[in-house]
C-alpha positions as CSV (number, residue, x, y, z in Angstrom):
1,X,126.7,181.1,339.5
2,X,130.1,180.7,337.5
3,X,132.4,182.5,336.6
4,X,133.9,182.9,333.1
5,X,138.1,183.3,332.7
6,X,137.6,186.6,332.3
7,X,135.8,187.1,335.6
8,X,138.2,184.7,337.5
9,X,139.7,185.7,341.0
10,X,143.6,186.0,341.3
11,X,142.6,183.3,344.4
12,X,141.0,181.3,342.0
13,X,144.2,181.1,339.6
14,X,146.4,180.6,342.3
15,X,144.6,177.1,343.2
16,X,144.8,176.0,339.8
17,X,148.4,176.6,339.5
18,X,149.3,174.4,342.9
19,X,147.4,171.6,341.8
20,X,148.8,171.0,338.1
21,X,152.6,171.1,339.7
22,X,151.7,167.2,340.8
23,X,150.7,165.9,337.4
24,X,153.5,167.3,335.9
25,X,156.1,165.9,338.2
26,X,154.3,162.7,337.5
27,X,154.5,162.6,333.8
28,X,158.7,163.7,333.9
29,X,159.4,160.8,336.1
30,X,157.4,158.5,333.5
31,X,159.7,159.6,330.6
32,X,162.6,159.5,332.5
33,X,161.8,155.9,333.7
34,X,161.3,154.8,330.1
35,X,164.9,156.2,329.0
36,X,166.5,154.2,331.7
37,X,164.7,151.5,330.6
38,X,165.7,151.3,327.1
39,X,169.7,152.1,328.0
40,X,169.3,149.1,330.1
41,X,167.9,147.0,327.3
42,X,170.4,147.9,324.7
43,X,173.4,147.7,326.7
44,X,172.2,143.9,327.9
45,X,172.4,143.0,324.2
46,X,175.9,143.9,323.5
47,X,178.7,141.6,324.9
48,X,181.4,143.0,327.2
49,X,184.9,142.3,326.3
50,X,185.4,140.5,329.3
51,X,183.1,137.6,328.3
52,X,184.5,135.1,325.7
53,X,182.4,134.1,323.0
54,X,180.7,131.8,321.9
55,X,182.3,128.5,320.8
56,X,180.5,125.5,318.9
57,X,182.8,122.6,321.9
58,X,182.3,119.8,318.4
59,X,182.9,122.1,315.2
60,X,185.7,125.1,316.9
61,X,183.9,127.6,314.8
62,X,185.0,130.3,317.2
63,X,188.7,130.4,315.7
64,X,188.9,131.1,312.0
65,X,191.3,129.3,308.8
66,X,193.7,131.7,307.0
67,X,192.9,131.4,303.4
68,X,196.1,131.4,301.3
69,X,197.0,130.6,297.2
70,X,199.5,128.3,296.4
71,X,201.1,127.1,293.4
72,X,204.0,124.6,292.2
73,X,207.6,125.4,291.1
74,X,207.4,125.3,287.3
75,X,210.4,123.8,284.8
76,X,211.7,126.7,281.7
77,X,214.4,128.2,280.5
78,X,215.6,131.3,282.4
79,X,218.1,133.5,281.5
80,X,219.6,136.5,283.8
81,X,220.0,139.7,281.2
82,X,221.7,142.8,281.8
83,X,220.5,146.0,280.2
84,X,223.5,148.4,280.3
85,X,223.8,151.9,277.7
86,X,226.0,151.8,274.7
87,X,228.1,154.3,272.6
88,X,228.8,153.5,268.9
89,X,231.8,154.3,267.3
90,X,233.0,153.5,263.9
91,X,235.4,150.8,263.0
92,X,238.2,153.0,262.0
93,X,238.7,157.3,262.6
94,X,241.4,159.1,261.7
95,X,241.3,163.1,261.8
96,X,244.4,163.9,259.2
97,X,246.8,166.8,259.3
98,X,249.3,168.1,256.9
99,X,253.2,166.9,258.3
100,X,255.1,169.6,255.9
101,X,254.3,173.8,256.5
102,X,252.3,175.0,253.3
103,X,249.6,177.0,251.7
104,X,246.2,174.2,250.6
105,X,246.4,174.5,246.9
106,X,243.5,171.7,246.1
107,X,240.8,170.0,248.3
108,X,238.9,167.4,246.6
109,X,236.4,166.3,249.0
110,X,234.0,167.6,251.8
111,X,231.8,166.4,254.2
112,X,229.4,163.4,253.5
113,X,232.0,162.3,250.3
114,X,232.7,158.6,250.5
115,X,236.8,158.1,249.8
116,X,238.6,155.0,248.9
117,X,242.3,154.0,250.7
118,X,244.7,155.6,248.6
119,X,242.5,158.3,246.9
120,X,244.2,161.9,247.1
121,X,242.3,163.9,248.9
122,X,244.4,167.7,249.4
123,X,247.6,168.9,247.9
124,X,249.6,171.7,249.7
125,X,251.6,173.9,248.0
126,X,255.4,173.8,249.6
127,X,257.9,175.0,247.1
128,X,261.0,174.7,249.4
129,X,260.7,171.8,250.1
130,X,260.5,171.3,246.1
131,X,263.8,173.2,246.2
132,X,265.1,171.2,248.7
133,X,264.4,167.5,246.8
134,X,265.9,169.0,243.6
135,X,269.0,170.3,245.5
136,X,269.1,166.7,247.1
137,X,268.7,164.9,243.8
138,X,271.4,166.8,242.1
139,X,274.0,166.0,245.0
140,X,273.3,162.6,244.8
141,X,274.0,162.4,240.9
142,X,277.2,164.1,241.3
143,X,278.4,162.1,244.0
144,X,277.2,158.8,242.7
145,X,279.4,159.3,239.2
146,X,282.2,160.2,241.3
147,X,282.2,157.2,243.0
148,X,281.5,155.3,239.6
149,X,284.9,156.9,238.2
150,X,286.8,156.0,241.2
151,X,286.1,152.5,241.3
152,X,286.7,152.5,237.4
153,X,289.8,153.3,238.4
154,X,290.7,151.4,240.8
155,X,290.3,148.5,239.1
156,X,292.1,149.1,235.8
157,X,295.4,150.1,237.5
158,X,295.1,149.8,241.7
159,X,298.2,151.9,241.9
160,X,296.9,154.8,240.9
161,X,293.9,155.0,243.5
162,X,293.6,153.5,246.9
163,X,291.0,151.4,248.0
164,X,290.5,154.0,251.1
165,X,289.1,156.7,248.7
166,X,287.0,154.5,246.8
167,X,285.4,153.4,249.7
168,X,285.0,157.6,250.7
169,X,283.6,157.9,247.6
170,X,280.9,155.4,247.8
171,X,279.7,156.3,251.2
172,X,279.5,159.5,250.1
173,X,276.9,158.8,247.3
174,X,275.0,156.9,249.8
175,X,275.1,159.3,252.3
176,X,273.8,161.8,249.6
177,X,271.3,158.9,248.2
178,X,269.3,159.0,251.9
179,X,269.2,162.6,252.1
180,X,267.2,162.6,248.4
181,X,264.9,159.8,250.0
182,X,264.1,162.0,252.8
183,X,263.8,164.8,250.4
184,X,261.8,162.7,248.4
185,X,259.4,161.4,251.6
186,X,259.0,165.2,252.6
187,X,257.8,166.0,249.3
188,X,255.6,163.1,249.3
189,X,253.5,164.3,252.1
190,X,252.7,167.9,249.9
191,X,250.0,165.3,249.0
192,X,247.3,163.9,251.8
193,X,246.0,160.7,250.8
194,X,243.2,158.8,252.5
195,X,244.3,155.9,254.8
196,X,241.3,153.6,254.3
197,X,238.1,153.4,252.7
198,X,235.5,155.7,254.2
199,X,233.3,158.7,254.7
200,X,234.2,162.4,255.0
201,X,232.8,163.6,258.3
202,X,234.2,166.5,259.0
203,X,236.4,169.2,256.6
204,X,238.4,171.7,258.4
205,X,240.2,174.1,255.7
206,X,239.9,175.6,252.6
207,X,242.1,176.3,249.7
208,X,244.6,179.1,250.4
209,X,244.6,178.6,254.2
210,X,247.7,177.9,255.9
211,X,249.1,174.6,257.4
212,X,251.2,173.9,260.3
213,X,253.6,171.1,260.3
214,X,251.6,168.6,262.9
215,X,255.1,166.6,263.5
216,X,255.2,167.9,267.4
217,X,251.9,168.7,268.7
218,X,248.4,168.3,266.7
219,X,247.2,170.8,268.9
220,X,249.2,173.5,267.7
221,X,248.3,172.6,263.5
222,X,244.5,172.9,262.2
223,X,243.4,169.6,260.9
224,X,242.1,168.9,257.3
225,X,239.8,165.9,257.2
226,X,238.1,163.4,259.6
227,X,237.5,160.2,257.9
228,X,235.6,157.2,259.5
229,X,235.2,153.5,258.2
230,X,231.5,152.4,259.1
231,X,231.1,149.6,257.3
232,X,231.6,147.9,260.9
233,X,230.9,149.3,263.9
234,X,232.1,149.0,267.4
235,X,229.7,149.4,270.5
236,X,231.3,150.4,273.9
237,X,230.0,149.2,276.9
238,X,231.0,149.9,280.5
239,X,230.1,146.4,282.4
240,X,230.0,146.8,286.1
241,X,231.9,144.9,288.7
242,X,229.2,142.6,289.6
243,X,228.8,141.4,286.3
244,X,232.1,141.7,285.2
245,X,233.2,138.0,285.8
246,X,230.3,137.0,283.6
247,X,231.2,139.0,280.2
248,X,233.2,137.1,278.5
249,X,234.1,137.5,274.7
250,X,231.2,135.3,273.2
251,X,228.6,136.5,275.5
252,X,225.2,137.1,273.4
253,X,224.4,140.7,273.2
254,X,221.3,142.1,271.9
255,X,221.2,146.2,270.5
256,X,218.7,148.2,270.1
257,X,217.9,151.9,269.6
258,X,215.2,154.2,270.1
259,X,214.7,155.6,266.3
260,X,214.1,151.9,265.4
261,X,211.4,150.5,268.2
262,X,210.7,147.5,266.3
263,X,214.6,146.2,265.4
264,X,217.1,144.5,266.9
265,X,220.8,144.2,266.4
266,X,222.9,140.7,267.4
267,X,226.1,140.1,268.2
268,X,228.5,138.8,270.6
269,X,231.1,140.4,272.4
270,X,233.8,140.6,270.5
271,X,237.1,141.4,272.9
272,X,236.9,143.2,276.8
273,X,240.2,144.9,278.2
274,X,240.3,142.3,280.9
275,X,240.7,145.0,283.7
276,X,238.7,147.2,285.4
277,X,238.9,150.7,285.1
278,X,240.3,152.0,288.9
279,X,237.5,155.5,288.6
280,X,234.6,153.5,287.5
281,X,235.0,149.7,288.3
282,X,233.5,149.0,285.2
283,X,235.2,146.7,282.8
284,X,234.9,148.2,279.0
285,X,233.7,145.8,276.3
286,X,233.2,145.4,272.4
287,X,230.9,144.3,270.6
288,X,232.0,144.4,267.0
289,X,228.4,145.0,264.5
290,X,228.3,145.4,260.8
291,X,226.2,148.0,259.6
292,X,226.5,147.3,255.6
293,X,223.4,149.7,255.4
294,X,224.9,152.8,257.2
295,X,221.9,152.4,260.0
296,X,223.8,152.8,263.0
297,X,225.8,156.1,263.1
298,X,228.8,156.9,265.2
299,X,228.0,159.3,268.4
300,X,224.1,157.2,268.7
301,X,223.2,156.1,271.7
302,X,221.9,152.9,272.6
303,X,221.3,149.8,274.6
304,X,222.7,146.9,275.1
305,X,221.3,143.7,277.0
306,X,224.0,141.2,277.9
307,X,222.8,137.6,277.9
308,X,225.8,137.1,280.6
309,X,223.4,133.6,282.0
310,X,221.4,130.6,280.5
311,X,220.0,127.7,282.2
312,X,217.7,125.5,280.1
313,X,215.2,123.4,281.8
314,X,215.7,125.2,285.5
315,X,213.4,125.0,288.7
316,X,211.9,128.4,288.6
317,X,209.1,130.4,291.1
318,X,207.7,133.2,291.5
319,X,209.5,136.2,293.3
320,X,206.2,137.0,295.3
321,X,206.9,133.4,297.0
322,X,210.6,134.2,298.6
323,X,210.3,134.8,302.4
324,X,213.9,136.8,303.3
325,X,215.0,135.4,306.3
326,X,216.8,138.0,309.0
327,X,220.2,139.4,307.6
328,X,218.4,139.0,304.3
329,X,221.0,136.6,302.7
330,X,219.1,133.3,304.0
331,X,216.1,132.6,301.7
332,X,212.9,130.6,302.4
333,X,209.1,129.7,301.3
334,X,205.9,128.7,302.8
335,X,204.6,125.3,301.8
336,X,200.9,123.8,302.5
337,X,201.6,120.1,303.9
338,X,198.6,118.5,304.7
339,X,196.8,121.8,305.3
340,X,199.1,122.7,307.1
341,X,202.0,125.7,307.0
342,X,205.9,124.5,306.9
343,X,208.5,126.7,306.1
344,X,211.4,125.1,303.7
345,X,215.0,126.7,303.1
346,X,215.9,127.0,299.6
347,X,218.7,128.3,297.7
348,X,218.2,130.5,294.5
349,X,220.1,130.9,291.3
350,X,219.2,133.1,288.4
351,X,216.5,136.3,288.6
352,X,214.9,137.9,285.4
353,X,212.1,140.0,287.3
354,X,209.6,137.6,286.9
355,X,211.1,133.9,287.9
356,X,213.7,132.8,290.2
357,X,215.3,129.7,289.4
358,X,215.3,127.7,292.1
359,X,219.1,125.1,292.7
360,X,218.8,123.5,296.3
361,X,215.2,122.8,298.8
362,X,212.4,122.6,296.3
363,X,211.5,119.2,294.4
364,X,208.8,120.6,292.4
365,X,205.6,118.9,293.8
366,X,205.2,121.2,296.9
367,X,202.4,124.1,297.2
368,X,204.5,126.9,297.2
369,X,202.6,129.9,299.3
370,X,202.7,132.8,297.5
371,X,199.6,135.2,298.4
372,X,198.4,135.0,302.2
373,X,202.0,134.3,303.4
374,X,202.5,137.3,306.1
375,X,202.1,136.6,309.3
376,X,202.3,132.5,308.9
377,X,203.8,130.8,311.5
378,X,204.8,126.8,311.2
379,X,202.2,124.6,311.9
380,X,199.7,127.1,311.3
381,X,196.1,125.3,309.6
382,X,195.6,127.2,306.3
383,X,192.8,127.1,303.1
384,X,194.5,126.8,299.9
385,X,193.8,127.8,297.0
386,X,195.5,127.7,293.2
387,X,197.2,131.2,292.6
388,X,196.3,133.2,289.5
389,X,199.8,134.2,287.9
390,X,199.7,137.0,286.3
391,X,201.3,137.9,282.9
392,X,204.6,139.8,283.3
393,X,208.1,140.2,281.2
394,X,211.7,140.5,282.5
395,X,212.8,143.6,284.3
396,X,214.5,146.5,282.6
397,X,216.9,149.0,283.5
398,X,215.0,152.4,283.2
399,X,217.2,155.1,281.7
């Protein structure tokens, strides 16, 4: 009869257990012998690095051709520009003092007030020195009838005078003449008049204030006016060394200024102090503008570019192209020959940031490398291809 689970003998479940250990073993090794298997398979697929691949012996496909764009040396104009900052100053600046000691009785003009040369511009009240001319004036009459008389005399009747006093006489009236002229100049500057034509730009005093004789120091007597003549303008600019040979008085310059984007000044440059300054090495230049319509102001800042170098019609490339040789003074470029790499010497001339011109190694009709090049190496075989230039404009100083 038999037996259900629940009625099973602990001998019973004991033989059961022995005999499933077998298939179980059995089915472990079947799983493990199908990993191995499929390690097996995927590692025969990949190649080791030890065994060389594959080459087509007819086509040498295995080895691949460095693709590379090229392009020829192009003819234009070039010009190497040197963007520098500027300071403007007016034409002519005077700051005025007061030469005789005195109380400001009038002031005519204040800032902003445009003055012609001549125009009186202060008085200052000195009445000694009013005293002083009058005295002076007087002597001089005296004296200069005295020596009238005496040569009267003298030449009805020389026997009554001598010659000696007559000459006394008339040095003495000359002596006294100079002192009224001086008298006369000292009274003269009780009255400041402007020294050229121009504009007011700064006042310093007011009527009733005191002024200090400026005849030893101006720093120890307060100013009255500052007058400036803008109806020409000059532009400072401090060349470097480098470029120092090249500015020359009649060198193109172009100025232009940030509160007018969209306009430029031209002009030349009109004198250089022909010597560097020892602090700076820079060499200071002019460049004389007129400025009719008062739009450049004294104290602006601005830029200048110099036009120090022109070459019409040069050889010209692409910077991208130059291969610097070791030292970095030795120059060179990659050309395609036959589809195949060369490497050419060449000397270069002018750089505006976006051609090079080109003076000694280039005829024009090689295929300049220009993208691909690094790495090259003569003789190499190479895929060319034209080179897309892109658009671009001369190089700027940043400020």
């Amino acid at each position: 009869m038999p037996t259900s689970p629940l009625t099973e003998t602990p001998m019973a479940m004991h033989f059961h257990r022995r005999n499933g250990r077998p298939a179980l073993m059995l089915l472990g090794a079947g799983v493990l012998f199908l990993v191995i298997l499929g390690l097996v398979f995927l590692l025969g697929r990949q190649p080791t690095s030890s065994s060389p691949p594959l080459q087509d012996e007819e086509s040498g496909a295995g080895s691949a051709v460095r693709s590379v764009q090229v392009m020829k040396a192009q003819r234009r104009d070039i010009t190497h520009t040197l963007t520098l900052p500027a300071n403007i100053s007016p034409w002519y600046q005077a700051t005025l003092y007061g030469k005789v000691s005195g109380y400001l009785k009038w002031i005519g003009f204040d800032k902003g007030d445009v003055v012609k040369n001549g125009q009186l511009l202060a008085v200052i009240d000195a009445p000694e020195i009013e005293d002083q001319y009058q005295q002076a004036q007087t002597d001089y009459e005296i004296k200069q009838v005295t020596y009238e008389r005496y040569l009267s005399v003298w030449n009805d009747n020389h026997d009554i005078i001598a010659k000696q006093d007559v000459d006394v006489a008339k040095a003495t009236a000359q002596s006294a003449k100079h002192l009224r002229d001086s008298r006369k100049t000292l009274l003269d500057y009780t009255k400041v008049y402007a020294p050229f034509n121009g504009t007011i730009t700064a006042r310093f005093a007011d009527p009733g204030a005191l002024i200090q004789a400026a005849t030893g120091s101006a720093s120890q007597a307060a100013p009255l006016f500052t007058i400036m003549d803008m109806e020409t303008v000059r532009v400072y600019v401090n060349v470097p060394q480098e470029a120092a040979f090249l500015s020359k008085v009649g060198t193109p310059a172009t100025l232009s200024v940030r509160e007018f984007p969209d306009r430029q000044f031209e002009g030349v440059i009109s004198r250089t102090t022909e010597a560097l300054d020892p602090a700076t090495r820079t060499l200071l230049v002019e460049i004389d503008l007129s400025n009719k319509e008062r739009v450049l102001q004294p104290g602006m800042f601005a830029n200048v570019t110099l036009q120090l170098q022109h070459h019409a019609n040069a050889l010209t490339i692409v910077p991208a192209a130059i291969v610097p040789q070791q030292g970095g003074k030795a120059k060179s470029v990659y050309i395609v020959d036959h589809d195949q790499i060369k490497s050419v010497a060449i000397k270069t001339g002018i750089d505006d940031g976006v051609w090079v011109e080109i003076l000694d190694g280039l005829t024009g009709e090689e295929d300049i490398v220009v993208v691909g090049k690094g790495g090259l190496t003569e003789g190499e075989e190479v895929k060319a291809s034209p080179y897309n230039l892109p658009a671009g404009k001369p190089a700027q100083q940043k400020l």
